[in-house]
C-alpha positions as CSV (number, residue, x, y, z in Angstrom):
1,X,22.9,1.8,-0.5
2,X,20.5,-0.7,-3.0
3,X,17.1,-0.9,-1.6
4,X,14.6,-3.2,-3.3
5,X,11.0,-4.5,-2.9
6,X,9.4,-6.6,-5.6
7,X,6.3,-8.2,-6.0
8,X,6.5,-12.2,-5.8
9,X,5.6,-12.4,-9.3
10,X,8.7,-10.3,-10.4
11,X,11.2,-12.0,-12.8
12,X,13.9,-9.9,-10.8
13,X,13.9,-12.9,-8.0
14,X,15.8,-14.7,-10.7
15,X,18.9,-12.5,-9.1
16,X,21.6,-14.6,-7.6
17,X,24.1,-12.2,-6.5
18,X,26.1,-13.2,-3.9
19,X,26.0,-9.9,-1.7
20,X,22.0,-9.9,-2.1
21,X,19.9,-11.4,0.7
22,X,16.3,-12.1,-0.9
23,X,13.7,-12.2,1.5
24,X,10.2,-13.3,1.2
25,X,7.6,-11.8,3.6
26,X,4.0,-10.6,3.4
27,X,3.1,-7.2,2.4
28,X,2.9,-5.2,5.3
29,X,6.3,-5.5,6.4
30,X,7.1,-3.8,3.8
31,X,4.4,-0.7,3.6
32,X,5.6,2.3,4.2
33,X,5.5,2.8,7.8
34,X,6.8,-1.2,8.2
35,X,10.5,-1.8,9.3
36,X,11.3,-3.3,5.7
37,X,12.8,-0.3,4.6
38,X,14.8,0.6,8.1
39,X,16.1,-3.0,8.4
40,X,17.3,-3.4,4.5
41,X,19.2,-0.1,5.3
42,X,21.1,-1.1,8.7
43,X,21.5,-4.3,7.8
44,X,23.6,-3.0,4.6
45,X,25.5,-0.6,7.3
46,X,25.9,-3.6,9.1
47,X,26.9,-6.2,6.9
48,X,27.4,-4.8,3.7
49,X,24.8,-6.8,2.2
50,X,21.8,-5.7,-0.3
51,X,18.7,-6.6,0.4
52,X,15.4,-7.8,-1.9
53,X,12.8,-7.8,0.1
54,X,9.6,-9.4,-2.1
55,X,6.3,-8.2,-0.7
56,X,4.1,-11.8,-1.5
57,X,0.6,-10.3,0.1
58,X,-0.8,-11.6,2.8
59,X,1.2,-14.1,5.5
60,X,-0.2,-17.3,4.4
61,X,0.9,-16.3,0.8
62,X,5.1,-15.9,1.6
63,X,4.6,-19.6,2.8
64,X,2.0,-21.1,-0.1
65,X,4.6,-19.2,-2.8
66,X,7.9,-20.9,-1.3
67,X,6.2,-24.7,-1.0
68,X,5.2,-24.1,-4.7
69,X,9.1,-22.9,-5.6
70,X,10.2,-25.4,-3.5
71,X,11.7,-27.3,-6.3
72,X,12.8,-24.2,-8.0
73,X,14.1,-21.9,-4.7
74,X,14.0,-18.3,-5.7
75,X,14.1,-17.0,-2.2
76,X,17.1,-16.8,0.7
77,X,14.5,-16.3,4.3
78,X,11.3,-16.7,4.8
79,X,10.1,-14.4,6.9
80,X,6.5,-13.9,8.7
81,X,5.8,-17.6,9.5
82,X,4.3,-17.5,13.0
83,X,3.3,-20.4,15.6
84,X,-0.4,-21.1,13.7
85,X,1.5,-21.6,10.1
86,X,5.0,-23.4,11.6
87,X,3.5,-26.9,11.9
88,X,2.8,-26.7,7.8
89,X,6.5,-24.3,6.7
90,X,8.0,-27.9,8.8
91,X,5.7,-30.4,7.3
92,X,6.7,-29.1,3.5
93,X,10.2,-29.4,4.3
94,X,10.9,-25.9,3.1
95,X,13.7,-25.1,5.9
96,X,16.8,-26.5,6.8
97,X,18.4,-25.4,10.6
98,X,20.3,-22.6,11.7
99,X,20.4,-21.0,14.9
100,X,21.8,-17.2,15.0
101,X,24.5,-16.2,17.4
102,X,23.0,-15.2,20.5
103,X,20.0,-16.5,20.1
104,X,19.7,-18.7,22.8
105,X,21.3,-16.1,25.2
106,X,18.7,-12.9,23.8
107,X,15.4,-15.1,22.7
108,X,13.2,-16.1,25.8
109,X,13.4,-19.8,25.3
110,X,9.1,-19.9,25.5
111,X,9.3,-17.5,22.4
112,X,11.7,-20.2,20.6
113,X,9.6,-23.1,21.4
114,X,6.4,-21.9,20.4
115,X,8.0,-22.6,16.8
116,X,9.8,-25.4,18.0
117,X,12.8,-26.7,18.8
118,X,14.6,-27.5,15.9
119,X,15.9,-24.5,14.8
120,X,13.8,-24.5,11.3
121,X,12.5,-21.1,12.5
122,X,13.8,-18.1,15.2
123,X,11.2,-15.5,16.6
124,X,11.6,-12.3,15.8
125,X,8.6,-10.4,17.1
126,X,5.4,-11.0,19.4
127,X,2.0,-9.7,20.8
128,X,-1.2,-11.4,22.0
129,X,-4.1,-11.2,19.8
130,X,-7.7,-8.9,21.1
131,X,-10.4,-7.0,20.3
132,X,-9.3,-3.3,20.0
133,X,-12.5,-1.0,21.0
134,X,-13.3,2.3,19.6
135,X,-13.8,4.0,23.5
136,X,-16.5,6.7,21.4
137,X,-18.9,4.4,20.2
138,X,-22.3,3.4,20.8
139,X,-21.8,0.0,22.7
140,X,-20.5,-1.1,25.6
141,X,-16.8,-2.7,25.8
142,X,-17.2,-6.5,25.9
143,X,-16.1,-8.7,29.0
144,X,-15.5,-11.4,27.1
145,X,-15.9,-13.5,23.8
146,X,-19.2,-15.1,24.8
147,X,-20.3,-11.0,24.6
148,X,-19.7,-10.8,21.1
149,X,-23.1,-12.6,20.4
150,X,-24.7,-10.5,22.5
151,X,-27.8,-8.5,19.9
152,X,-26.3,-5.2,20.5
153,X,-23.1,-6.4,18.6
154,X,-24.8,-6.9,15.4
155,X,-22.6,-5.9,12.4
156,X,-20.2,-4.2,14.7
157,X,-16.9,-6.3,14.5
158,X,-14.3,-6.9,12.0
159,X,-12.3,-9.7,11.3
160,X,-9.9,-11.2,8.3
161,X,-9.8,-14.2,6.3
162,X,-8.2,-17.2,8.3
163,X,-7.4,-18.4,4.9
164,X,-4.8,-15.7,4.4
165,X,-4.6,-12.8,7.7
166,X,-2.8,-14.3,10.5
167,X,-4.5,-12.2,12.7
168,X,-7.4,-13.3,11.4
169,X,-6.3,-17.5,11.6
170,X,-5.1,-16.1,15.5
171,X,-9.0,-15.1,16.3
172,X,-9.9,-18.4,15.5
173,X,-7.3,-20.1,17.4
174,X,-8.2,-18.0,19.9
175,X,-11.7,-19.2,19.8
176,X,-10.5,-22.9,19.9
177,X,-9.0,-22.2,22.9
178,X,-12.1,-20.8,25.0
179,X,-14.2,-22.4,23.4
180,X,-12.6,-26.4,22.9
181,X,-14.7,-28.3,20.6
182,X,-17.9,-25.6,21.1
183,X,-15.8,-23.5,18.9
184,X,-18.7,-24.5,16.4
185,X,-21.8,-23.6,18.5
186,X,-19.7,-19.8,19.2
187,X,-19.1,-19.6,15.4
188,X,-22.6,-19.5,14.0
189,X,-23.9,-17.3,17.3
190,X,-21.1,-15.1,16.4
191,X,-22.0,-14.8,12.7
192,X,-24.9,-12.1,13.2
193,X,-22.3,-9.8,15.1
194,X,-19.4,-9.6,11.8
195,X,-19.9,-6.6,10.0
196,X,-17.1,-7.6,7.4
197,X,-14.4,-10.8,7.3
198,X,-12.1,-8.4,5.2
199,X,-8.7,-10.3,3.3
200,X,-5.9,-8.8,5.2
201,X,-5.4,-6.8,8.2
202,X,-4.4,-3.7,6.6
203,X,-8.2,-3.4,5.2
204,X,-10.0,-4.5,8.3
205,X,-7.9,-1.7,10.8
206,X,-8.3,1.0,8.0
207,X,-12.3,0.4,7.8
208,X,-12.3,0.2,11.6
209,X,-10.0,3.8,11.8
210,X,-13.0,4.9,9.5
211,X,-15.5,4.2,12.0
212,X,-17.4,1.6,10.1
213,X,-17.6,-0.7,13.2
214,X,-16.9,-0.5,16.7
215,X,-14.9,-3.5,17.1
216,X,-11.6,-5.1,15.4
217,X,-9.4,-8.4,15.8
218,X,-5.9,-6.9,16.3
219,X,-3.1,-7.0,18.5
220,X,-2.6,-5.7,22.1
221,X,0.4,-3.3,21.3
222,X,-2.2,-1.8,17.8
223,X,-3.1,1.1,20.1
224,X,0.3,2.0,21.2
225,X,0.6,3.5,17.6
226,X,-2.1,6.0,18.2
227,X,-0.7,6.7,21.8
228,X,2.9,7.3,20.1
229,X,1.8,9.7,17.2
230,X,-1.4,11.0,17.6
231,X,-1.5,11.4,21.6
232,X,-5.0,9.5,20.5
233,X,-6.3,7.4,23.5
234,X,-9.5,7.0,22.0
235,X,-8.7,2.9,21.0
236,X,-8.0,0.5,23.6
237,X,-7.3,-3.1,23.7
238,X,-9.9,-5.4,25.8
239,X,-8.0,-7.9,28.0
240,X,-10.5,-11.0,28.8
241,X,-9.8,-12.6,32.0
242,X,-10.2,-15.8,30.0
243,X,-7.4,-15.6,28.3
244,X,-5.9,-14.7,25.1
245,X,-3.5,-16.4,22.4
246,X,-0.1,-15.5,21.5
247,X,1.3,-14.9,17.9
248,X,4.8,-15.4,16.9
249,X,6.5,-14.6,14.3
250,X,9.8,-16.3,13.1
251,X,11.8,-16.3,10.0
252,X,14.1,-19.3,8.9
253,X,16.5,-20.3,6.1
254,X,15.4,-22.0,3.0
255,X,16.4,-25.3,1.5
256,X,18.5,-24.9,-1.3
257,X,19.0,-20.9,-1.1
258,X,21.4,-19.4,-3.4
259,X,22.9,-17.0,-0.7
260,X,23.3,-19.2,2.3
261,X,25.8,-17.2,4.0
262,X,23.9,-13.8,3.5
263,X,21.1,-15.8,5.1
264,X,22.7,-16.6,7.9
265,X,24.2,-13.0,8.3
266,X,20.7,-11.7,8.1
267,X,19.8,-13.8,10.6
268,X,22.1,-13.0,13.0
269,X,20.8,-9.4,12.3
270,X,17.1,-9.8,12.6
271,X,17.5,-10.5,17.0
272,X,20.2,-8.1,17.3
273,X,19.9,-5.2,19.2
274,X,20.1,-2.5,16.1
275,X,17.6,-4.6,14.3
276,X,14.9,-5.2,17.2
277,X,14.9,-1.6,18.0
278,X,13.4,-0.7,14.9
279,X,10.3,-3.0,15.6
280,X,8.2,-1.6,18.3
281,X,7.3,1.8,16.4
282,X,7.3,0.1,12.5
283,X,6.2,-3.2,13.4
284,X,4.2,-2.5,16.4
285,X,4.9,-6.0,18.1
286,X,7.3,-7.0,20.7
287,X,11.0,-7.4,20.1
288,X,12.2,-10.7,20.9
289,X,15.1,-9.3,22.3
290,X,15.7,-8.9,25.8
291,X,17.6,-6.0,25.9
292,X,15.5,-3.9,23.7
293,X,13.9,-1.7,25.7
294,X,10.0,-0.2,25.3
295,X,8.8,3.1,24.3
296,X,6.4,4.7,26.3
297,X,3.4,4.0,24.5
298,X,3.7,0.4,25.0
299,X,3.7,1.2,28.7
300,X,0.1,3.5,28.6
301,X,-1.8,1.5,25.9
302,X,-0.3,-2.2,25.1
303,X,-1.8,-4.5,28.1
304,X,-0.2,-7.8,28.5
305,X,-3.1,-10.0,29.4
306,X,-2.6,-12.7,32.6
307,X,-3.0,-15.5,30.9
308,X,-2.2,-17.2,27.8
309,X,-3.9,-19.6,26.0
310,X,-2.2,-22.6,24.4
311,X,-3.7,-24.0,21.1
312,X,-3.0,-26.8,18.7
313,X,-2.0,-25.3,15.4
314,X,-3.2,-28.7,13.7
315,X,-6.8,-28.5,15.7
316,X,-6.7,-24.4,14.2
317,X,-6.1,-25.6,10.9
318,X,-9.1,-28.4,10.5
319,X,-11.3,-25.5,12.2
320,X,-10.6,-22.9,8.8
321,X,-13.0,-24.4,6.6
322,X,-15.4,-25.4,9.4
323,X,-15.6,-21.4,10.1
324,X,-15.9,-20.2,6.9
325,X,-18.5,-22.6,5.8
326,X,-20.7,-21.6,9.1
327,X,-20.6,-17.8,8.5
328,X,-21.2,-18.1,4.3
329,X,-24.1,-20.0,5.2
């Protein structure tokens, strides 16, 4: 069995072999304890295809390194481009359609249309952005966003770089959609309260396992990891009776990719049933696939909040630079 991740800079995604699917994705998926290493192996059981999966850093990279080979396609999927970063994967005309088999009967319909409806891009995973709160710390738990500016919250929350961490660009978004055009106004009243604004997500949980702050921007199915393997209760995600935003995450065939039919066969494989059971303990997101069912842990310590918010990933994108001018100043 061939197993093989690369950095994006590697000259070894010159490879055009025929049985190898190459895969372009950002780095976490392909840590350690990500599925990368699980899925390249059943998928090769599966299919009997090799897999090159290229680690290109941090999600908004995978997408920036494919519009710059666009001309020059080195890649088969693209994977990791969720429902804040579709609109501009669409607009550079990176994809061309393909629907897998069985998508339409095992991917809630909602999930598929939050990355549209032309079949550019297919969910794979999902989860609702929050604030995960250390349950031994000084501060109370916030109610709600407004909180956050609260003087007691000084220094005591992390968040990522919009400009690269999707959970980071999904706290934003998430602020848009409270807040509406006063996004601004929360922004520099927030400022005061961010400890560190770290480049990936990777960095900001590590610093927050640490105990450097109180407060992360993460996912509501984060803590099910600790629940899983440490019996550790100690982190919880807040659920704000205002709502929160939804991330997901597809992956979609490139224009002019040299394995087209490994693609597609990969495809088909990311929703199946073999391949979405791997996700909820590597991943630690939803499957898209209905009938994958949960562990545990996701039952005691991943809350699925009431309402969902609804944002305009165009609105999210103009708000990037607005946000970062307002906390560097």
């Amino acid at each position: 069995m061939a197993l093989s991740f690369s950095s994006c800079n590697s000259k070894k995604n010159d490879v055009k072999q025929t049985k190898n699917v190459i895969v372009y994705t950002y780095d976490s998926f392909a840590a350690d304890w990500g599925p990368g290493e699980a899925l390249t192996k059943a998928f090769k059981e599966e299919t009997g295809y090799k897999q090159t999966i290229v680690k290109c850093g941090e999600p908004v990279q995978p997408l920036n390194r494919a519009i710059l080979e666009k001309d020059n396609v080195r890649a088969d999927v693209i994977l990791g481009i969720d429902n804040n970063l579709a609109p501009q994967a669409r607009a550079a005309g990176i994809l061309v359609p393909y629907l897998p088999k069985d998508a339409e009967s095992i991917v809630d319909q909602s999930l598929r249309a939050e990355l549209g409806d032309d079949n550019l891009l297919t969910p794979f995973d999902y989860s609702h952005f929050a604030l995960i709160y250390d349950t031994e710390s000084s501060v109370p738990a916030p109610k709600c966003l407004e909180d956050l500016t609260k003087p007691e919250y000084a220094k005591k929350l992390i968040l990522m770089d919009p400009r690269m961490s999707s959970p980071g660009l999904g706290f934003l978004a998430w602020t848009v959609g409270v807040f509406g055009d006063s996004y601004k106004d929360f922004w520099k009243k927030l400022s005061p309260s961010v400890m560190t604004m770290t480049s990936g997500w990777s960095e900001g949980w590590g610093m927050f396992l640490n105990g450097e702050a109180p407060l992360v921007i993460s996912y509501t199915t984060s803590p099910a990891y600790n629940v899983e393997y440490d019996k550790n209760y100690r982190y919880q995600a807040l659920v704000f009776d205002q709502g929160h935003v939804q991330q997901v995450e597809g992956y979609g065939l490139l224009a002019g990719a040299h394995n087209p039919e490994g693609a597609k066969a990969f495809m088909d494989f990311m929703i199946s049933t073999k391949a979405q059971e791997i996700l909820p303990l590597t991943q630690w997101m939803y499957p898209v696939n209905k009938n994958v069912a949960l562990p545990q842990s996701y039952k005691d310590a991943a809350p699925v909040p009431a309402k969902t918010l609804t944002v305009d990933a165009d609105v999210v994108k103009a708000a990037v630079d607005v946000v970062i001018d307002t906390l560097v100043r």
